[in-house]
C-alpha positions, -999 to 999 in steps of 0.1 A, spaced: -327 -285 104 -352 -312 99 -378 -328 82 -405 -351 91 -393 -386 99 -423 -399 111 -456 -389 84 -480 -382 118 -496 -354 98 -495 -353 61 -521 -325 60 -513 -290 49 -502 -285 83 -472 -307 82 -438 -289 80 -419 -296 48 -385 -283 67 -377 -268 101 -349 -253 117 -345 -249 157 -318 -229 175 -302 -238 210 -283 -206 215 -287 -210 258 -266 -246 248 -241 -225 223 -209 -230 243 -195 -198 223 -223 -177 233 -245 -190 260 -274 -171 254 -296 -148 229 -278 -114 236 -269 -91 273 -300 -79 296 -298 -60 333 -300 -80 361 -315 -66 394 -296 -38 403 -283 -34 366 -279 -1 347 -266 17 316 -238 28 344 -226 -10 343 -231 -11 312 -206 18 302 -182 4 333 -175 -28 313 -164 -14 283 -136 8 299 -102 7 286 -81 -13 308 -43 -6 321 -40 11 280 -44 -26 272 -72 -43 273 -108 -32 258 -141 -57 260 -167 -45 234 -201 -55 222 -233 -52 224 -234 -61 265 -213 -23 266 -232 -3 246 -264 15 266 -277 32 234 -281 1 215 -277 -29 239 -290 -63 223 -287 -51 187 -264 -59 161 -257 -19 149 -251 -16 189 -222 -47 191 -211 -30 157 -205 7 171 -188 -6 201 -164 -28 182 -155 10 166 -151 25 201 -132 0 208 -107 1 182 -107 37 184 -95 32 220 -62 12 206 -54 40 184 -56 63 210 -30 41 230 -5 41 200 -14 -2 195 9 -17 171 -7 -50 170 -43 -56 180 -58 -91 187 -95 -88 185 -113 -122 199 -142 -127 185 -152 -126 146 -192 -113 155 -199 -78 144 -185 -63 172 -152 -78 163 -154 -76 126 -163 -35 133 -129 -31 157 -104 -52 130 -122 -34 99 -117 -1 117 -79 -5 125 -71 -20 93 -85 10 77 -60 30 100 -34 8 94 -31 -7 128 -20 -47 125 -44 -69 137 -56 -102 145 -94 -116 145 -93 -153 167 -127 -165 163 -140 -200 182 -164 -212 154 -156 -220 126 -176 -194 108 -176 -153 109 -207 -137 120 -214 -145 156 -249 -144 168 -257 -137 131 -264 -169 113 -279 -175 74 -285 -210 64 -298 -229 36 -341 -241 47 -355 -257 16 -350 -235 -9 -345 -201 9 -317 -186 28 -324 -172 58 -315 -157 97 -317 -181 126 -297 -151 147 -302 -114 140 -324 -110 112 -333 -71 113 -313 -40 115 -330 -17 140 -334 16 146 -326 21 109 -321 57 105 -296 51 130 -284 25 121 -243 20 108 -250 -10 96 -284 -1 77 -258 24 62 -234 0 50 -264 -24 36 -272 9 14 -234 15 4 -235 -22 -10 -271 -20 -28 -284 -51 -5 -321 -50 -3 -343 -45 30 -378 -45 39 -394 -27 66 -411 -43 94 -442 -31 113 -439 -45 147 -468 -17 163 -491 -37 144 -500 -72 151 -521 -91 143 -530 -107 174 -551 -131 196 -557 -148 229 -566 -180 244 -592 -169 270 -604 -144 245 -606 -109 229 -578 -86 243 -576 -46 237 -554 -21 250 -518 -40 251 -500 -10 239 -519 16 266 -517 -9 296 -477 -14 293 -471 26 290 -496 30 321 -476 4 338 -443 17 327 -454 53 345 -477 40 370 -453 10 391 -426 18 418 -395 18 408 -382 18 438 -387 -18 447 -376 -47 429 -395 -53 393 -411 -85 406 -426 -71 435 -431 -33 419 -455 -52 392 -469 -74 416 -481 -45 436 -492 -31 405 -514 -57 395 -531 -55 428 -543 -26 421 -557 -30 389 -594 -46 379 -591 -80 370 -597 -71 333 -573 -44 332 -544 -67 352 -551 -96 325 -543 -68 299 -513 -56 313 -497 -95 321 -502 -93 285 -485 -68 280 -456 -73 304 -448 -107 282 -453 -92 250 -432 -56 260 -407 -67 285 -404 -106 292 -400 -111 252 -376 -81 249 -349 -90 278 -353 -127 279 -358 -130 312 -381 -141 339 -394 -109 360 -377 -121 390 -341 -116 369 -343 -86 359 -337 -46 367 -361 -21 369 -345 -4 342 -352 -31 316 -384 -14 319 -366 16 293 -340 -5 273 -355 -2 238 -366 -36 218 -378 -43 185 -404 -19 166 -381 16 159 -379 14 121 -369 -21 120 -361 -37 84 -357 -73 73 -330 -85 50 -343 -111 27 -311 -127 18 -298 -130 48 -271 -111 72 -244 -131 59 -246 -112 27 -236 -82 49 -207 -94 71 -193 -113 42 -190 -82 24 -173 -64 59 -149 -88 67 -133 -91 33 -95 -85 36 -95 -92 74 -69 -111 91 -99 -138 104 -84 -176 120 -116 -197 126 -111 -228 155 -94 -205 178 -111 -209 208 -96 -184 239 -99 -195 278 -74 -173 295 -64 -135 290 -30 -125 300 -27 -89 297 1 -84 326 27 -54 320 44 -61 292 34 -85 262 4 -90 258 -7 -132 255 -40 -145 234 -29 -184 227 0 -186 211 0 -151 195 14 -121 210 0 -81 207 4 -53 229 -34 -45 227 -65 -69 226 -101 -61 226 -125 -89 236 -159 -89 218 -173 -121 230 -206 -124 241 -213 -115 280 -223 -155 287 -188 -160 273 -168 -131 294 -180 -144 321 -159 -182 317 -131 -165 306 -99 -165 333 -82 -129 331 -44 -125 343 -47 -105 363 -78 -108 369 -103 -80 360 -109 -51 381 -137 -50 405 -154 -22 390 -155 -45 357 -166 -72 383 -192 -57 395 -208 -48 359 -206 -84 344 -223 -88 378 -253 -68 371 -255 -83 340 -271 -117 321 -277 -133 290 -311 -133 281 -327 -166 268 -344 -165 235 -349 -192 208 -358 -191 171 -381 -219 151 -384 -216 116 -407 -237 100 -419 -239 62 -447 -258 50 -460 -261 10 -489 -231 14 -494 -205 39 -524 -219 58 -524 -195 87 -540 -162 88 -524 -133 64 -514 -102 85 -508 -70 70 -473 -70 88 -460 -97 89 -461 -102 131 -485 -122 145 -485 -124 184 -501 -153 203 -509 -144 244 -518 -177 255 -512 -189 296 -486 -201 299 -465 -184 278 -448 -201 246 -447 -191 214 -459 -155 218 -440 -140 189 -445 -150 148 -428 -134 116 -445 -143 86 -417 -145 62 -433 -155 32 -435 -128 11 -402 -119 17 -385 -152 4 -416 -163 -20 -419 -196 0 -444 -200 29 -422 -198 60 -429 -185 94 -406 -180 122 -416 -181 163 -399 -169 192 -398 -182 223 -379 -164 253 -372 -169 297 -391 -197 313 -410 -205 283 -379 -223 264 -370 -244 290 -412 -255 292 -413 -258 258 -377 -273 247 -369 -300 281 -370 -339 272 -382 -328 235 -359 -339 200 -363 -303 173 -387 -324 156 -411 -323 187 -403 -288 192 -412 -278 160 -444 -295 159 -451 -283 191 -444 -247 179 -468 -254 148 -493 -262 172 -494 -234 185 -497 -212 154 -528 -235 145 -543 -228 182 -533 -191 173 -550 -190 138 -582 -212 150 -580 -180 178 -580 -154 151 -609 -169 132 -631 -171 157 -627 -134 163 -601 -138 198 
């Protein structure tokens, strides 16, 4: 978090406070959240989250193909998970991890009165979700929607505890482009969702896609490919399966949560066995008792994030089928800024999103948050080649100010009709 230490703008557009992540620098994630790598599928997917030797369960949102990347997704497979230990008669559980996937698993066998043990790295709960303190507003530098709401466990919780949500309409942006207007983003990615080969690659199915096109039509649909796929899984083209193409993103019933998640996972891990600063490096699940640190369990389900999983040493070592799924997949990158300034001077959309297609990419992705928290504040996202353009050699405060020129050249865009 920041403000100005150097007045080089003292105009309406200067940022009163700012916030930027570094969640591909996180050592206890290592990324925004799981994607498929070439050759990844929901197969691998399902394949990681197997139950191990009736011993050993990783969970999250990296094993769930119905809702990979979300937090309802890490949530649901923390319960599997659990559910899993039950079935193998656990007496005590150590869950690693204290991120909604975790907190789901130790909530779950608590309520079934299974003993159990959160160790959590950080010295917070909540993982990847993450409300802080900007000026006068709290607000989500992680996760900051629950998705697919009607069916969403945790939307269903938020109700159960009266916490307040607004609805987001991600179909509608309000958008605009640096070599001008630009129609059709919506029909050009289904077209090229039907229309490419999915037999080769994804690089070289879309470049031989592309060829195919009219130039006008293949600018529309680059377009679209940043705004539809390279935004969603975090990754350059080249990194990524053919069946990213179908993992859903953002823009199924999504709603927003004003105060923050924090309100939420406080509120779910109250009564939980929870030790913050316990950071885990090796997994020793041989026959026998089972070793997490200095505690002992004869069940452990690992939540942490896939980045993370993939550091960790395993005793023995995992099987190959597990091998070969953390193989086939990544960790996306994604970053957040937040910036707030003392009016909104940008242009007002109706929902909230902006998007910004300019070459090459950067910040292609705005929330308006201002009428949600009663202070003007607007978010951007960054994701895949774009962070490490926009974020090498630069201090937050260059970031930011980077990130705000870009909403200006996206506003100035909009005005003039782009």
């Amino acid at each position: 978090m920041g403000k100005p230490s150097v007045e080089r703008d003292s105009s309406v557009y200067c940022p009163t406070a700012w916030h930027v992540t570094h969640w591909g620098d996180d050592a206890f994630c290592r990324g925004a959240y799981s994607t498929l790598l070439p050759g990844g599928s929901q197969g691998h997917r399902r394949a990681l989250g197997e139950c191990l030797g009736g011993r050993l369960v990783i969970a999250g949102e990296a094993c769930n193909p119905q809702a990979p990347a979300m937090t309802h997704g890490a949530w649901d497979d923390g319960i599997r998970a659990a559910e899993l230990a039950i079935r193998h008669n656990a007496r005590r559980v150590i869950v690693i991890g204290a991120g909604c996937a975790g907190i789901a698993a130790a909530r779950h066998l608590h309520g079934h009165g299974v003993d159990c043990l959160v160790v959590e790295a950080r010295n917070r709960i909540g993982g990847r979700t993450h409300s802080l303190q900007l000026g006068s507003v709290t607000l989500d530098v992680g996760a900051a929607w629950l998705q697919q709401f009607a069916d969403n466990t945790l939307a269903r919780e938020a109700e159960r505890l009266g916490i307040r949500v607004l609805e987001t309409d991600f179909g509608q942006p309000l958008s605009a482009a640096s070599d001008g207007p630009l129609h059709g983003i919506d029909a050009a990615w289904q077209a090229l969702r039907h229309g490419i080969d999915r037999r080769m690659p994804l690089a070289d199915g879309v470049a031989s896609y592309l060829a195919g096109l009219p130039p006008g039509q293949a600018r529309i649909t680059r377009y679209a490919i940043e705004a539809n796929l390279i935004s969603e899984a975090c990754l350059a083209l080249e990194q990524l399966s053919v069946e990213s193409l179908d993992e859903q993103g953002v823009g199924n019933d999504d709603r927003f949560l004003p105060g923050g998640y924090s309100q939420l996972i406080e509120h779910l891990a109250a009564g939980l066995n929870i030790r913050l600063g316990q950071p885990v490096s090796l997994i020793d699940w041989r026959d026998g008792e089972l070793r997490i640190n200095e505690e002992r369990g004869d069940f452990c389900i690992c939540t942490v994030p896939l980045g993370v999983l993939k550091t960790l040493d395993f005793v023995p070592e995992l099987p190959q089928r597990q091998r070969d799924a953390m193989a086939h997949l990544g960790m996306g990158n994604l970053e957040k800024v937040v910036l707030q300034f003392d009016q909104r001077w940008w242009p007002r959309s109706p929902t909230g999103y902006l998007r910004w297609y300019d070459t090459p990419v950067n910040w292609l992705e705005w929330l308006d948050l201002t009428d949600a928290l009663g202070k003007p504040t607007i978010a951007g996202l960054i994701a895949a080649d774009a962070v490490q353009r926009e974020f090498a050699g630069r201090t937050d405060e260059e970031i930011a100010l980077a990130a705000r020129d870009a909403l200006r050249a996206w506003a100035s865009a909009v005005e003039a009709g782009g």
